[in-house]
N, C-alpha and C positions, 0 to 999 in steps of 0.2 A: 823858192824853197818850199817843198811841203814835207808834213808828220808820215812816218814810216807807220801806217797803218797796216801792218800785215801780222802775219801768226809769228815772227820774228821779234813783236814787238806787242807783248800780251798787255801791255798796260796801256798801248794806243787803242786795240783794239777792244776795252772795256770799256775808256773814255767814249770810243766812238759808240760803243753799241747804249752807254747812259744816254750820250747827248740824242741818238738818232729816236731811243724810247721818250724822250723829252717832247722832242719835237712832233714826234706821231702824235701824242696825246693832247698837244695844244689843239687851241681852234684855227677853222681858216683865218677870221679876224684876227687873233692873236698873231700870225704867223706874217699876213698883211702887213699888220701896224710894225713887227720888227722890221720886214725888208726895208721901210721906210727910212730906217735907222743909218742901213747903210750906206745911202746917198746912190752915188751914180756908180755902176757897177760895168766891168768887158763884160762883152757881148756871150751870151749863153750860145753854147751848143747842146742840142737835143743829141744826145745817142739813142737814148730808147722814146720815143715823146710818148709822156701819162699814156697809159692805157690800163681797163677795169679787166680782169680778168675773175676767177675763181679760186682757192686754196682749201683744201681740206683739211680740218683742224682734227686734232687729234686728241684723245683723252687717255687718262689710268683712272682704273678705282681704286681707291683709296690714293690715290699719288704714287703707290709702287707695284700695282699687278700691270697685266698684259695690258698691251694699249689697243687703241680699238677706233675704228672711224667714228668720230661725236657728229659732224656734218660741214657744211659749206660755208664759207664767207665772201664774200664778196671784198678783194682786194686790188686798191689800183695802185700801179707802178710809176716810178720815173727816172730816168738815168741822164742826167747831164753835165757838164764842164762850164764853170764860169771863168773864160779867158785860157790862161794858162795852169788854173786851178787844176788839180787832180779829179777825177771823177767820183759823182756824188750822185748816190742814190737818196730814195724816198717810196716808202712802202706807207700805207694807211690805210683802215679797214673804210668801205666804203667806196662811193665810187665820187669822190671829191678828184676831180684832175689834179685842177689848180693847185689843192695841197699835196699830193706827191709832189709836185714840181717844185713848189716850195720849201718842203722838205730836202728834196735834193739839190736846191741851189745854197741852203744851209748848209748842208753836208759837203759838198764841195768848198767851200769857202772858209767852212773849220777846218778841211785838212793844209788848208796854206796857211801857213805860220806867219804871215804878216798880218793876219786877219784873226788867228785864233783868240787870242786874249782879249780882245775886244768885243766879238761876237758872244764867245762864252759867258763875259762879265755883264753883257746887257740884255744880251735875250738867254740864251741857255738858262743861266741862274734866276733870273728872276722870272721866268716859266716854271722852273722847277719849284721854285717858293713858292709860289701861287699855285701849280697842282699840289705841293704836299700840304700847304692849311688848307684845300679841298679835302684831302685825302683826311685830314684830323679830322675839321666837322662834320664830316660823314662818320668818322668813329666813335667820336662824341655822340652822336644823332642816337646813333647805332646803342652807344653805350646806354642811354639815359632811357633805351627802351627797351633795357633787361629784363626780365623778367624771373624771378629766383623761385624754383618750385621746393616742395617738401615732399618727402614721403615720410609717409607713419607705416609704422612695422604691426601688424596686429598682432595682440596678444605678449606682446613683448612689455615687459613690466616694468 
């Protein structure tokens, strides 16, 4: 049985697009040590196998004028099916194979429901706790190197 991830089903396709943001942002190590977790897995099929290609990123000024070519990234792909799983992709900036493939054997394996609550509970969440106290102490960091300026007004009494 897998999750109806389609535009039929906006609240599978947010879970998916959190978990898959999750996983991008782990490390290759990180994403190693989970497979681990899973034990012995059916046999992967490659549909698309990792490949590094190009994307062109796009910007606004200020977040709401015209958008405008910013430049290149370097992005690798990967599309595969573990067993009877649904297919799972894996996007990641760089040209890591391995982690796309990782990625997408993740992503396959969340969408089958005898697997989701599992994987979720022990990699997804606790990847995401650990990038967001990343994400504090970098704000904290950030914070504690404010800087508060003044202006004086001349002539002003």
């Amino acid at each position: 049985m897998t999750n109806d991830v389609t535009t039929e089903n906006p609240a599978g396709v947010v879970a998916r697009q959190r978990y898959l943001a999750i996983l991008a942002r782990a490390t290759s190590a990180e994403l190693e040590a989970a497979k681990l977790l899973l034990g012995e897995l059916d046999e992967v099929h490659h549909v698309r196998p990792a490949e590094v290609g190009m994307s062109m990123l796009r910007g606004r000024i200020g977040g709401t004028g015209d958008a405008f070519n910013l430049g290149e990234a370097t992005v690798t792909r990967c599309a595969l099916r573990v067993g009877r799983s649904p297919l799972g992709v894996g996007y990641t900036l760089g040209r890591e194979r391995r982690k796309a493939e990782l990625i997408a054997l993740f992503d396959s394996l969340l969408q089958d429901l005898g697997r989701t609550a599992f994987i979720q509970r022990e990699v997804v969440d606790v990847m995401a706790q650990r990038q967001s106290a990343q994400a504090q102490a970098a704000r904290h960091a950030a914070e504690s190197s404010k800087v508060e300026f003044f202006t004086f007004v001349r002539g002003a009494a």
